[in-house]
C-alpha positions as CSV (number, residue, x, y, z in Angstrom):
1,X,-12.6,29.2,-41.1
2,X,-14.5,26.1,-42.1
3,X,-11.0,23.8,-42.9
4,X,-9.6,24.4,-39.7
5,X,-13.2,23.7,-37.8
6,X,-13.4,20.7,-39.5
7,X,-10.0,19.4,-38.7
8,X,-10.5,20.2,-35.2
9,X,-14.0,18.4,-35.1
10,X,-12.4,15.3,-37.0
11,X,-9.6,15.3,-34.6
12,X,-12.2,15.3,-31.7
13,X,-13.9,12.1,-33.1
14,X,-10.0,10.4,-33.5
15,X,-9.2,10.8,-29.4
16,X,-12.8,9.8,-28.6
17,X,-12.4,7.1,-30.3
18,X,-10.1,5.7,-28.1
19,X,-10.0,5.3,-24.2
20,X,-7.0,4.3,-21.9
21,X,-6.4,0.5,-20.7
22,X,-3.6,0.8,-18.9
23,X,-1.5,3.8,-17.4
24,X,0.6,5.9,-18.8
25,X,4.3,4.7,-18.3
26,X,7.5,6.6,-19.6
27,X,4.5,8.8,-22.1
28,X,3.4,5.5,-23.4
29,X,-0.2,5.2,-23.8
30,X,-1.9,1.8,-24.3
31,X,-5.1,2.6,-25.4
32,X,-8.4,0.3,-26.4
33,X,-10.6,1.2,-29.0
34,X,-13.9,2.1,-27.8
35,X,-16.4,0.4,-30.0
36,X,-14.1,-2.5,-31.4
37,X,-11.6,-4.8,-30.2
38,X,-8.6,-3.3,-31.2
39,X,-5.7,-1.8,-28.9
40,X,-3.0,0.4,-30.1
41,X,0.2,1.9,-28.1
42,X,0.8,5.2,-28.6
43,X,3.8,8.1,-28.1
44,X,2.3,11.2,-28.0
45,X,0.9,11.9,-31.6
46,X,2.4,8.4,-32.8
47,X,0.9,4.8,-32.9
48,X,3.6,2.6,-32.6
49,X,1.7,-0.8,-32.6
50,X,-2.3,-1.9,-33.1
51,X,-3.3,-5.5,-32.7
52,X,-4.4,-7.4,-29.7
53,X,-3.1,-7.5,-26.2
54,X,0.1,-9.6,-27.2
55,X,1.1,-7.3,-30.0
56,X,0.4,-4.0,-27.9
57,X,2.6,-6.0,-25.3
58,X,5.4,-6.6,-27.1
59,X,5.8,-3.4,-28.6
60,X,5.9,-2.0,-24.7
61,X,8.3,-4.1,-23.4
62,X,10.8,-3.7,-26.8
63,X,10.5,0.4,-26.5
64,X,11.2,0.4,-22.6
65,X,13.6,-1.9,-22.8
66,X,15.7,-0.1,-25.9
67,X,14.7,3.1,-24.2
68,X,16.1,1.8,-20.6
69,X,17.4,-1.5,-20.7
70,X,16.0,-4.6,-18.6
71,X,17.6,-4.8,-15.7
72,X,21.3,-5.5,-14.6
73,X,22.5,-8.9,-14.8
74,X,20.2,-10.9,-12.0
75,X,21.1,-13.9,-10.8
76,X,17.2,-15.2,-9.5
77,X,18.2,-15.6,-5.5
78,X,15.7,-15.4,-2.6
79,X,16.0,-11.8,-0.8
80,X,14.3,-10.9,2.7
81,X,11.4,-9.1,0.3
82,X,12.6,-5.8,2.1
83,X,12.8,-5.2,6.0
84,X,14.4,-1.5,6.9
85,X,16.1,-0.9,3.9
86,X,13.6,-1.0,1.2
87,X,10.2,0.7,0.4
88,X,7.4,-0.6,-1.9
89,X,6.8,1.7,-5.3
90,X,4.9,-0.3,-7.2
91,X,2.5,-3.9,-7.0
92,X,1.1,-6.1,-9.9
93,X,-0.3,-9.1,-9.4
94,X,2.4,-10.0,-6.5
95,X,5.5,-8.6,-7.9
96,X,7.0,-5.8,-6.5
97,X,9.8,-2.6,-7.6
98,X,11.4,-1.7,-4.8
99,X,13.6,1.6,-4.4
100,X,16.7,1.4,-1.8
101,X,16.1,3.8,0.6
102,X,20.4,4.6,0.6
103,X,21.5,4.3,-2.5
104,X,18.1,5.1,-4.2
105,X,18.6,2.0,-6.7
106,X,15.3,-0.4,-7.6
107,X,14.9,-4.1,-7.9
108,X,12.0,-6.3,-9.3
109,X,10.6,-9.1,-6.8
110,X,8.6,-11.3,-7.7
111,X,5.7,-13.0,-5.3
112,X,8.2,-15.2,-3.9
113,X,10.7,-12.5,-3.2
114,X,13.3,-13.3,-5.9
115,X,14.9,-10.6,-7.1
116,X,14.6,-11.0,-11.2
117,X,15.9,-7.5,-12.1
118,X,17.9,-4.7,-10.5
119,X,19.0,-1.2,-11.6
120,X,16.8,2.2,-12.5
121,X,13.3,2.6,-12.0
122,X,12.4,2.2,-15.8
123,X,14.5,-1.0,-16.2
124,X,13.0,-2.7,-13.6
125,X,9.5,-2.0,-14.8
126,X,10.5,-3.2,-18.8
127,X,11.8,-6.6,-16.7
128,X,8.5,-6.9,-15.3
129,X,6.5,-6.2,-18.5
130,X,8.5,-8.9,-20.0
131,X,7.7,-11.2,-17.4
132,X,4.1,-10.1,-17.6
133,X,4.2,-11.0,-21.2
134,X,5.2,-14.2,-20.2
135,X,2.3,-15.2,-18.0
136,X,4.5,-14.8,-14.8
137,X,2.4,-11.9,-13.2
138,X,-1.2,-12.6,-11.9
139,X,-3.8,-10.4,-12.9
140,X,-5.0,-7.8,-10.1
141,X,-8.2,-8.0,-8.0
142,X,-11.0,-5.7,-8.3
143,X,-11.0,-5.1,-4.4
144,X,-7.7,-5.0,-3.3
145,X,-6.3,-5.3,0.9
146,X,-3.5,-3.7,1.4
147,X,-1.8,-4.5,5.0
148,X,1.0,-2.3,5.9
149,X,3.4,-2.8,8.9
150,X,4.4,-1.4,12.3
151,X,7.8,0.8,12.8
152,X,10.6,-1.7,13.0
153,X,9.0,-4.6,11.6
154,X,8.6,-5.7,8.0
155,X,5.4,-7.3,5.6
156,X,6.7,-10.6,7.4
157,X,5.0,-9.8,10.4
158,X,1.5,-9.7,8.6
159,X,2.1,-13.0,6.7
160,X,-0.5,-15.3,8.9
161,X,-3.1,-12.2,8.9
162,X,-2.7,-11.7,5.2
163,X,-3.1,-16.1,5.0
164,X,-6.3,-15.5,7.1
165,X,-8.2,-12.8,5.3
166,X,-7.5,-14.4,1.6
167,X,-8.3,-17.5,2.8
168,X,-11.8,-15.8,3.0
169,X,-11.7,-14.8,0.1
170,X,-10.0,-11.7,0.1
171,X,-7.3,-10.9,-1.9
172,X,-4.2,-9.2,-0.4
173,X,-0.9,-7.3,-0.6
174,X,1.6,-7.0,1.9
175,X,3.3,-4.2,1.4
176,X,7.4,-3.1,2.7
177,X,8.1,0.3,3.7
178,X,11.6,1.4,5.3
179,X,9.5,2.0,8.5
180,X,13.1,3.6,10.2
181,X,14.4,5.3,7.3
182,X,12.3,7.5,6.3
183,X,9.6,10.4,7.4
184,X,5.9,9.6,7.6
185,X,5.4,12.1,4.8
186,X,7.8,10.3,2.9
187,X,6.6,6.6,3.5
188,X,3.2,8.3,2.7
189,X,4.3,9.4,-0.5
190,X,5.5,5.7,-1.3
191,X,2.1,4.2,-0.7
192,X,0.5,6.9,-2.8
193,X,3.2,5.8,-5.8
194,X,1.8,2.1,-5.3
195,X,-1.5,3.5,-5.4
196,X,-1.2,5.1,-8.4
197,X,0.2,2.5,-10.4
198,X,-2.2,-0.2,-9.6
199,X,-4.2,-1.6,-12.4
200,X,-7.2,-3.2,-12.8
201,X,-7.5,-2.3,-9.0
202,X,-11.0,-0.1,-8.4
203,X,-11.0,0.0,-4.8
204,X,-8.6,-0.5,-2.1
205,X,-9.5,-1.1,1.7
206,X,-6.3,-1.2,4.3
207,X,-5.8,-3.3,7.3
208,X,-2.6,-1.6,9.4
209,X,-0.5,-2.2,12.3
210,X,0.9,0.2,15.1
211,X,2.6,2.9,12.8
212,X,1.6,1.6,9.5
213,X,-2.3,3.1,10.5
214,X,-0.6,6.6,11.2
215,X,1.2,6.3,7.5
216,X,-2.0,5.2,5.6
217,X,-3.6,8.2,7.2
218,X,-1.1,10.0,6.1
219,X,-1.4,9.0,2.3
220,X,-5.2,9.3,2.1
221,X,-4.8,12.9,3.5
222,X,-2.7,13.5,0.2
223,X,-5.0,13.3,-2.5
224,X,-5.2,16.9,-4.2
225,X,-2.6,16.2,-6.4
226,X,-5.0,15.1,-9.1
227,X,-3.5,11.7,-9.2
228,X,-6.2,9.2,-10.3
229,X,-6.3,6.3,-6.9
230,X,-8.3,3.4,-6.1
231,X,-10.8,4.5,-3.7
232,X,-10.6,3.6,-0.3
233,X,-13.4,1.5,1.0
234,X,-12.2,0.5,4.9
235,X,-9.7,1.1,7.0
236,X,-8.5,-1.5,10.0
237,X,-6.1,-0.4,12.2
238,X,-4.6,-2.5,14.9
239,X,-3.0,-0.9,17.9
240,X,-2.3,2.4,15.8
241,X,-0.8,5.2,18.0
242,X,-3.7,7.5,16.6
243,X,-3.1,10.3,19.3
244,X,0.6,9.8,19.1
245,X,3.0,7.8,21.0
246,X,3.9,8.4,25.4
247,X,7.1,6.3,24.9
248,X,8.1,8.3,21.9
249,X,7.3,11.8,23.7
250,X,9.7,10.2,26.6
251,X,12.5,8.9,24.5
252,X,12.5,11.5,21.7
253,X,15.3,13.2,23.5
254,X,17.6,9.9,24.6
255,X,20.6,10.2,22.9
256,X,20.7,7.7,19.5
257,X,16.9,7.1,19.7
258,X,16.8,9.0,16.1
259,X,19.3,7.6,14.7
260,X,17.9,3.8,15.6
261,X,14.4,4.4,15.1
262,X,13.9,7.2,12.4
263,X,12.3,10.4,12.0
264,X,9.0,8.7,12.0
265,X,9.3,7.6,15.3
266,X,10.1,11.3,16.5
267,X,7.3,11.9,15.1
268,X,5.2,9.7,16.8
269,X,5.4,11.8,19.6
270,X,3.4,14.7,18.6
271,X,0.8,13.5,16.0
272,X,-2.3,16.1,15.5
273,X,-5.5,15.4,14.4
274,X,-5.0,19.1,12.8
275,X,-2.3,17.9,10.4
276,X,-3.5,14.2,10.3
277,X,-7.2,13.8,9.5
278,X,-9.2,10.4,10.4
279,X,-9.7,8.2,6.7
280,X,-12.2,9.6,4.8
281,X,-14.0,6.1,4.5
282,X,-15.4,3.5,7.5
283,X,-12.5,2.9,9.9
284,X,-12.3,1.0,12.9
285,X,-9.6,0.5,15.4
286,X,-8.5,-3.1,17.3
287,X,-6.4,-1.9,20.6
288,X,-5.3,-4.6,22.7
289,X,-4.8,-4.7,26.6
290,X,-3.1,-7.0,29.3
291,X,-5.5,-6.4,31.8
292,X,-3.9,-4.9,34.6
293,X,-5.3,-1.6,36.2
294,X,-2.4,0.1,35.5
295,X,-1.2,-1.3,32.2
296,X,1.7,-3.5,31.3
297,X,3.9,-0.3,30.8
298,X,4.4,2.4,33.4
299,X,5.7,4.8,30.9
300,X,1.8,5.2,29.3
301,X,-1.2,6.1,31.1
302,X,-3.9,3.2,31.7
303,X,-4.0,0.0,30.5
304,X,-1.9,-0.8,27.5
305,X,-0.3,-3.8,25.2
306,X,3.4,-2.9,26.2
307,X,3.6,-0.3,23.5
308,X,0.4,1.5,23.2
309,X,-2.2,2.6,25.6
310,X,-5.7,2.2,24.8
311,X,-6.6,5.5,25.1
312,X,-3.6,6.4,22.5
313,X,-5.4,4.2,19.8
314,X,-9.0,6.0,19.8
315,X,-9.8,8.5,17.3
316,X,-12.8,10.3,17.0
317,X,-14.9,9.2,14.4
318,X,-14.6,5.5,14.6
319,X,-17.4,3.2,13.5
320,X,-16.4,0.7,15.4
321,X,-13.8,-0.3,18.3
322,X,-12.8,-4.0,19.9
323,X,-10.3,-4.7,22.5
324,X,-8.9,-7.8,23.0
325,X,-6.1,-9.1,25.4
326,X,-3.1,-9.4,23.7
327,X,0.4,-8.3,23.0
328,X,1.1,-5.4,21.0
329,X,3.8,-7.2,18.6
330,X,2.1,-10.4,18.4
331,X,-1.4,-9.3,18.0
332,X,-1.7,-9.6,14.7
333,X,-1.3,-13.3,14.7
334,X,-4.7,-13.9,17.0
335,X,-6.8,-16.1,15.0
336,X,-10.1,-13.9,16.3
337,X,-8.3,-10.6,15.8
338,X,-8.2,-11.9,12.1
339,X,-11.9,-13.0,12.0
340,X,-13.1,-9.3,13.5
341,X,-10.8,-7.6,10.5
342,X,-11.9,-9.6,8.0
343,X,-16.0,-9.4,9.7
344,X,-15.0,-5.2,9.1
345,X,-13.9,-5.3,5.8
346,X,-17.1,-6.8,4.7
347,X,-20.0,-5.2,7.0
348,X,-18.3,-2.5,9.0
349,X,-18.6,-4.4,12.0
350,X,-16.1,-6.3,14.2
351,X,-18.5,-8.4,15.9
352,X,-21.4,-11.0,14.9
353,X,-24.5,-9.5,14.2
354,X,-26.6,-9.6,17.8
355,X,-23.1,-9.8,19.9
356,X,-22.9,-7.2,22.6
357,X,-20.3,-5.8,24.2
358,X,-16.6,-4.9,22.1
359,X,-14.3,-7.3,24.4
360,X,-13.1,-10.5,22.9
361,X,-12.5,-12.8,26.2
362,X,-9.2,-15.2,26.0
């Protein structure tokens, strides 16, 4: 009784000895040593390497690589970083592993949207360990903002938002979804992939446009899987269809409107707060208007920016709302827009401290 107490005991002290650096990846475990400075990579009961950072590094990138290769032949040419064909699985530091939502293939980007590897999954993430071994890929921020895009529209369209909030000192990461290829469930289930994989990321806040509010929703409403996350901290959401979408419920049924704009889209057009819970952190919502008494639109009720009524942006628990005139496809680009996010993500707050009032006067 005592031999096999004791080996149980002195295999206790072996594991608690240890503590995870890094995440898991293809059951390799990179592991730091709690009280010294050692690292080790491990394979289930195996250590294949100990030594610093480098060595632990090294010995990643050669068993993923012999396990899964390094990519197909790439020759290094600028892509479009993904628009409607290509969804976000994974970010570090900038770079980017993108699946094809067609042909189900990956690629590795890099942060100028180069594509440096191509092929599975696994042999795009050996590429970018190798290139992380290098130097190439930054190391992550402790507070992350994510800014996700709008159906039909790509991380292009939040370029001079994402400028705007790093230049104050916020660090970002525009991220690509195939916004009409895909279900919000499933665009949901990419974000949570990126999620999960970031490192030396402990806490995440979002900044969102149109549809890309509705998706983040539905991610953080997805979190019982026992999948460890960065927590979120805020949520911004410009012009989100929170309530769903009037010119979705009136072109769901015109012939070809599917097949253009996706399944999310149909979906638009029956959103429930049942189904779809607010964030489960500070949000607040940016809706934009053009001023007229009965909006710029006739198919929605109200005012509205062309695409989405005010009233459709609104959800109930809010802690705090602005409405600015603007354009729904351009408002992202308004320089005070950008100073009212970034004004959120810091206090929870879109206006200066004393302002009154929620309307931003052009």
């Amino acid at each position: 009784m005592l031999a096999p107490l004791l080996a149980l005991m002195l295999c206790m002290v072996t594991v608690d000895d240890w503590m995870a650096a890094r995440p898991t990846v293809d059951g390799l475990d990179i592991e730091r040593q709690r009280d010294g400075p050692l690292l080790r990579l491990r394979s289930g009961e195996t250590v294949l390497a100990e030594g610093d950072m480098a060595v632990v590094q090294r010995a990643l990138v050669d068993v993923l690589t012999e396990r899964h290769g390094d990519g197909r032949v790439s020759i290094p040419l600028p892509t479009m970083g993904g628009t409607q064909f290509w969804a976000d699985v994974r970010w570090d530091g900038g770079w980017r592993v993108q699946r094809h939502a067609l042909t189900g293939h990956f690629r590795l980007l890099d942060g100028e949207d180069v594509r440096r590897a191509w092929g599975t999954r696994l042999a795009c993430r050996a590429a970018l360990e190798q290139h992380r071994l290098e130097g190439d890929v930054a190391t992550s921020p402790e507070h992350l903002v994510i800014l996700l895009h709008g159906l039909g529209r790509s991380r292009r369209a939040l370029k001079t938002l994402a400028e705007r909030i790093a230049a104050q000192g916020l660090p970002t990461a525009r991220l690509s979804y195939p916004s009409t290829r895909g279900t919000l469930a499933e665009h949901a289930s990419d974000l949570n992939d990126v999620l999960a994989g970031l490192e030396g990321v402990a806490r995440v806040s979002y900044v969102t446009h149109s549809m890309g509010g509705i998706v983040v929703r539905h991610a953080l409403g997805l979190t019982d899987d026992g999948v460890k996350r960065p927590p979120p901290v805020r949520v911004v959401m410009l012009a989100p269809p929170s309530k769903g979408s009037a010119v979705a419920r009136v072109l769901e049924d015109v012939p070809g409107f599917g097949l253009v704009m996706g399944p999310a889209a149909q979906e638009l057009a029956h959103i429930s707060l049942e189904t779809l819970p607010a964030p489960p952190c500070p949000f607040g919502i940016v809706a934009a208007i053009r001023g007229k008494p009965d909006g710029a639109n006739p198919l929605i009720p109200g005012d509205d920016d062309g695409v989405v009524g005010v009233d459709e942006t609104m959800l109930p628990g809010a802690d705090d709302t602005l409405i600015v005139r603007g354009l729904h496809t351009f408002m992202m680009d308004d320089p005070d827009v950008a100073d009212a996010t970034v004004r959120f993500l810091r206090t929870g707050w879109f206006l200066p401290e004393g302002e009154d009032g929620r309307a931003v006067e052009k």
